[in-house]
Structure formats: C-alpha cells, structure tokens
C-alpha positions, 0 to 999 in steps of 0.5 A, a space after each residue: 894269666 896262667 895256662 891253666 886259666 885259659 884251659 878252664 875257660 876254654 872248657 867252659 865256653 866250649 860247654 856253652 858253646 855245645 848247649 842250644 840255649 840258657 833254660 827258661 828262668 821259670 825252669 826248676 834248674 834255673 830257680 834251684 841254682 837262683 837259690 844256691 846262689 843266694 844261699 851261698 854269698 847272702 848266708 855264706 859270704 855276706 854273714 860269714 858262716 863259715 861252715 856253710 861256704 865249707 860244705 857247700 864248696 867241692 873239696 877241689 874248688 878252683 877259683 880264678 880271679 883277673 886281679 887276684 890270681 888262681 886259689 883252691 878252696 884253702 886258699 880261698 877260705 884263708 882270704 875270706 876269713 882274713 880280707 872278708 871276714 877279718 873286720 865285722 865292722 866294715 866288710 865287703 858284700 855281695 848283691 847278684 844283679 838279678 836279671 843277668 842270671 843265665 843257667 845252662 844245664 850239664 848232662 853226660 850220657 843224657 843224665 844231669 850232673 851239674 850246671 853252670 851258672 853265669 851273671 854279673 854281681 855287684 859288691 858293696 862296702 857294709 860299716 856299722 852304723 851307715 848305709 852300704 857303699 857301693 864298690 864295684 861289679 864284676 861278671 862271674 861264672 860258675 859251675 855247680 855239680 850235683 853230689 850225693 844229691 847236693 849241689 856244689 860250687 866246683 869252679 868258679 871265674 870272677 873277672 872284668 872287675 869294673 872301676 868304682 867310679 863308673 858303677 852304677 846302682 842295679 838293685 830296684 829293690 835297693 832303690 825302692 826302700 831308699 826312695 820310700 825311706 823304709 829302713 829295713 825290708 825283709 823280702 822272701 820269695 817262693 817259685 814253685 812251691 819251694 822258697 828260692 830267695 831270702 833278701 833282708 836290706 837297711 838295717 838292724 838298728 841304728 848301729 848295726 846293718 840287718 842280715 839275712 837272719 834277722 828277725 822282726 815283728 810281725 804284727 798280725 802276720 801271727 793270726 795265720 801261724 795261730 790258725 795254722 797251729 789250730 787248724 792241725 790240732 783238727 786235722 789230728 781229731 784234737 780239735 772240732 771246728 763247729 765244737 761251742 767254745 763256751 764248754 772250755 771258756 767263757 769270758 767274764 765280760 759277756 757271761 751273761 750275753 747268751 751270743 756267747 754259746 755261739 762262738 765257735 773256732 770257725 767263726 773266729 778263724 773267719 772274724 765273724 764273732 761280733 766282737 770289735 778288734 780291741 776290747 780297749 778301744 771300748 770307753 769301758 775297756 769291757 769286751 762285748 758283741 756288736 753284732 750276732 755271730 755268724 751274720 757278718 764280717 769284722 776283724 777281731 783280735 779279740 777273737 784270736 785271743 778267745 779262741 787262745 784262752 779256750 785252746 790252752 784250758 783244753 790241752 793245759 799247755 801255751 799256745 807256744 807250746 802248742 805251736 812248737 809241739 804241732 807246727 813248728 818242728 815239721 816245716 823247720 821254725 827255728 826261729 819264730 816264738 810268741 815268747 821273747 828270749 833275750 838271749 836268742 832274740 836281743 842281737 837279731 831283732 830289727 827295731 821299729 821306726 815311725 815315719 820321721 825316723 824315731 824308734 819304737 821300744 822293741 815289743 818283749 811278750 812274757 805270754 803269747 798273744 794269739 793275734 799279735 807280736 809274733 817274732 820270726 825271721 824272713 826264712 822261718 815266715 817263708 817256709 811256713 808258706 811253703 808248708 800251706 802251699 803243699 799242705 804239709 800239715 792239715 787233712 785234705 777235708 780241713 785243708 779245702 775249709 781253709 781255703 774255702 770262702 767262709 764270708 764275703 769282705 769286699 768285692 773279690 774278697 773274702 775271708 778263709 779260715 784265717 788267711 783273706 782270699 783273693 779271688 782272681 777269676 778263672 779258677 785261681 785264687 790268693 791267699 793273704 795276710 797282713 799285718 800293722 802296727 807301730 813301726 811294722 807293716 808286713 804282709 804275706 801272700 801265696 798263690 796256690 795256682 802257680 806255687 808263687 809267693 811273697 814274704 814282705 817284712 818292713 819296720 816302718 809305719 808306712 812300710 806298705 807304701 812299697 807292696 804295690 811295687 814289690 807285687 807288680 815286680 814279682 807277680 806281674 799281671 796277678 800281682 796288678 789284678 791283688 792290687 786292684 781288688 785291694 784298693 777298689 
C-alpha cells in the first residue's frame, strides 16, 4: 500500500471521526447523494455513457482500489472503456446495497462543500441472453464535492473485495421478480418532491438485458399524461372544463342519443360518461350509454378517446403534438410518445410476456390512442410525477379540481380528474393509476403529503403480484393502508 493510500484514508476517517453522527437517511443531502450515486454507476458505469462518468468525476479524481492499485481519473477512464466496457456482451455491473448508505456532510467555515458517502455495493457478471451472475462485493467510500453548483466524485476508495463463493444475494427487489417470475420490473422512486432512484432489472428481450433507459408499454398509465396534457390546455384558457364537447364532435353511433349534449371533459376525466371501456366488447362492436352522464362511476377508454377526437378537431393538431407542444418540453419527456418510431424505440423497448413466459408482439401505434399504449421510460414516467407533484403545469384553481374528489368509486376511493385518489385520513391523500393489459401491469403513485412516490413498471400479465410488496417496502405504514383500501 502506498503512502499516499494510507494518508487519504487517514483523511477520510479523521473527517468522520470529527462528525457527530451519519444524517438521517430522510435528509435532502443524503437523498441527493442517493441519487448521485445511482446515476453515476446505473446510467454511467453499468450503460457505459462515457460522457456522463466524465463530467460528473473531478478532473483530479483519485481512485484507490486494494487489488487494483492507485488511478487518476485517466487512468481509470482507460480501464472502464477496456475492462468494463470492452465487451457489451458480457460486462460486469454494479448494484449498491442499499441499506448500507451512510452519508456524512462536509462544511468549512460552517458552509457545505461536499459529503462523503460510504456502503457496500455488490458486482454482478451481465451476458446477453441469461440472468445476471452474482461476482463479488466489496465497501466503498466516497467523497463528493460540490462545484459550480454540481455535485462531483473527487475521491474515492473501493476495498475489502469479498470472494465470490462466499457472496450472498442482498438486493430484495432482485429476489421479488425472481421469486414472482417478473421478467422485467421497472422501478422509479421519488422523495421529496424530486426523483432520486431509477431501477430497471430482468431483461429486454429474450437476448438482451434491459437497461436503466428502457422503455415500455405502459398501458393505461396513458390516461393520466392525456389528462395532464388536457388539463394545461385549461390551465392556459384553450380549453373549458364544463364546455359541451358535441360543438366539436359527436360520434356516429349515439348521434341520435340526446345524452350526447351531456359530455363534458369533466365527466370523461372522472369516467362518468356512461359508456362501457370498449365499444368492441358490445355484440355490435357500436358505442353507446349504459347509463345517464354524471350520475355515477364507470371506467371508460372510450371516454378518453372521445374527448381525443374533440381536442384534436378543435386546435387541428394530434394528440401527440399536443402532448409534446404543452407537456412534454417543460418536465423534460424525451422519451415518451403515443407514436411508435422505429428507429428510436425498436433497440429499447421491453417485450411483453404472459404468464408461462410467451411473448407478446410489441404494440407499434401509427395514431394516438388517448387511453392506451403510451411508450416511455421509468425516468420520463418518473418526472412527469414530480411535475404533478409541485405542480409545475396547471393553474392553482384546475390543480385543486385535479385533485379534488369528483365521484366516489369505493370506500376510500374516489376518482379526480384523471388519477384515483386514496383517501387516507388525517388530511392526506394518494394519487394513483394503473395500467394492464397483455404482458403490461403498471402503476403509478404520488403522495402529495410527503412528496413521496413510485413509478412500477412490469411486463408480465401478472406483474401486480409484486405491488403490494414494493409499497409496504418504500411506504411503510401508508403503503399498508393503499393496500388495504385496494383490496377491501
């Protein structure tokens, strides 16, 4: 071990050895260095995106290794293109053990300048076409330092690299998709108000292991970003609510049902049209109403796709153009389309299976569909909850109908302006939505309260068997109580 070695972990130590305690794992520090260090090995190391380990390591990086010696950041970029990105059919990755993050905060004269961050991280063997093979672990600590008003990886120490043999498997979520045979889960996970984990494990297809930018299917997970989409063109005084949608379009088969003067964008939003999900699960494959508008709840992709037809007669334009003219640019959607294109969806997008492990043909939309097949990655899904969240795109008056109970569904339960809403006593509420269909089972949930949420995507026809666990994991208590109103 070299001299320098040993100084740089005296240095470290002695800094930790002059700090009271770890901050809580609640703290906006620890969550913000959570979230570098996911970025850095998920998007940076395991998808070898070069340019992102570059700008987000300092120029005088020092990396010390126990087996593999001391490296500046030259160095170490030379050994991560040739020994870790050298061969993208089998290439080593990296999975942090997640409760062994400690993060212990730096200040000089009182004001913060960086962190360090230590735990223990795991390392796993990724071929194409077979499950990941679990190597080795080792404990790491870093520091991070704050420049410009970016974080950066300065210094880092990777050590006590434990034998294969004896390596046990840590990840729980790696256990629950394997337990329940989910083939793929897509995990994003928000804390205070701001998305601070992006997980994505199983894989793409049957050769190819999925990657933390893949994209899926997300079913009727489309209804909310429709919503959303719709819900800013009121908030900018394009769109009325309450307005009678007729003036814009009526459709053919309840021309003559005067109900049809009733519709509004309220009623669809809240799924009180009276019209069943599917006009094809009618004998005569004929839209119609089963009941007056406005007097109670039923689920309606139809309705969605009513209210698309009249949007898009009124400002002449898809609702794809909509969506990336109105929603998309502000939250930062770059990948999410009601489209399919080829060239930028055919290499990313995870294929769906039904329970026995058979493929689904992948859905390839030439129009947009209101209610349905809506392409998008975990981070894209992700941000656009963080935009509700904070409320980064509707006036306050159209942001409180949003989430305002609109109609009762069950006990507890209710349905908004497109998202279902959880009512959880004292005060606090979730908002919701899922989606499912053939090899897609995803949901989506924020808790406006506690600036928490999930993004679970999964590509398998019972992909909702691992909700439950994935709430009570990241929820606790809360997460029991969704559950509970859920299944009562």
């Amino acid at each position: 071990m070299t001299t320098r070695f040993y100084f740089s972990i005296f240095i470290l130590f002695f800094s930790l050895g002059n700090l009271q305690a770890q901050i809580d794992k609640s703290a906006p520090l620890f969550l913000e260095l959570k979230k570098q260090d996911s970025l850095f090995f998920e998007r940076g190391f395991n998808n070898c995106d070069i340019a992102y380990l570059e700008k987000t390591m300092d120029e005088n990086l020092k990396f010390y290794h126990d087996n593999g010696g001391f490296q500046d950041k030259k160095l170490f970029m030379e050994r991560t293109k040739q020994n870790i990105c050298g061969n993208p059919n089998q290439k080593p990755i990296r999975k942090v053990i997640e409760n062994s993050l400690e993060v212990f905060p730096l200040y000089n004269n009182g004001e913060l300048y960086g962190a360090i961050q230590t735990g223990e991280h795991q390392f796993y063997i990724r071929e194409k076409g077979k499950a990941d093979v679990l190597g080795g672990e080792a404990k790491f600590t870093s520091v991070w330092t704050k420049k410009n008003g970016n974080w950066l990886m300065s210094d880092v120490l990777s050590y006590d690299h434990g034998n294969p043999n004896n390596t046990k498997l840590t990840d729980n979520l790696e256990k629950l998709i394997k337990d329940n045979n989910i083939p793929t889960l897509g995990l994003g996970v928000i804390e205070d108000g701001k998305l601070k984990q992006i997980k994505v494990y199983g894989k793409l297809n049957d050769k190819t292991s999925a990657s933390y930018n893949s994209l899926f299917n997300v079913a009727s997970l489309t209804k909310p970003v429709t919503a959303m989409t719709v819900l800013r063109l009121v908030s900018l005084g394009k769109w009325n609510l309450d307005e009678l949608l007729y003036k814009y379009f009526t459709d053919p088969n309840i021309a003559n049902d005067p109900r049809n003067k009733k519709l509004t964008t309220r009623l669809i939003l809240s799924h009180q049209t009276g019209f069943p999900n599917w006009r094809w699960m009618n004998t005569d494959n004929k839209l119609n109403f089963e009941f007056e508008p406005g007097t109670k709840y039923q689920y309606s992709g139809e309705g969605f796709e009513y209210l698309r037809k009249a949007i898009e007669k009124k400002f002449n334009k898809s609702l794809d153009e909509l969506a990336k003219e109105y929603v998309f640019p502000p939250i930062g959607m770059s990948d999410t389309s009601y489209i399919w294109n080829e060239k930028k969806m055919a290499d990313r997008i995870v294929t769906g299976y039904d329970k026995d492990g058979k493929p689904y043909d992948i859905v390839r939309n030439k129009t947009a569909s209101a209610a349905d097949d809506l392409v998008t990655s975990v981070e894209d899904y992700s941000k656009f909850l963080v935009s509700i969240m904070n409320n980064d795109l509707l006036s306050k008056e159209v942001f409180e109908a949003m989430k305002t109970n609109q109609v009762k569904t069950k006990e507890n339960k209710y349905f908004g302006l497109g998202f279902e809403i959880y009512d959880l006593g004292n005060n606090e509420i979730a908002l919701s939505h899922g989606g499912s269909d053939k090899g897609v089972n995803t949901f989506a949930i924020i808790l406006p309260k506690t600036k928490q949420g999930l993004v679970i995507f999964t590509n398998v026809d019972d992909g909702y068997k691992v909700y439950e666990s994935i709430l009570n994991q990241y929820f606790g208590e809360v997460g029991k109580k969704i559950v509970e109103i859920e299944t009562k």
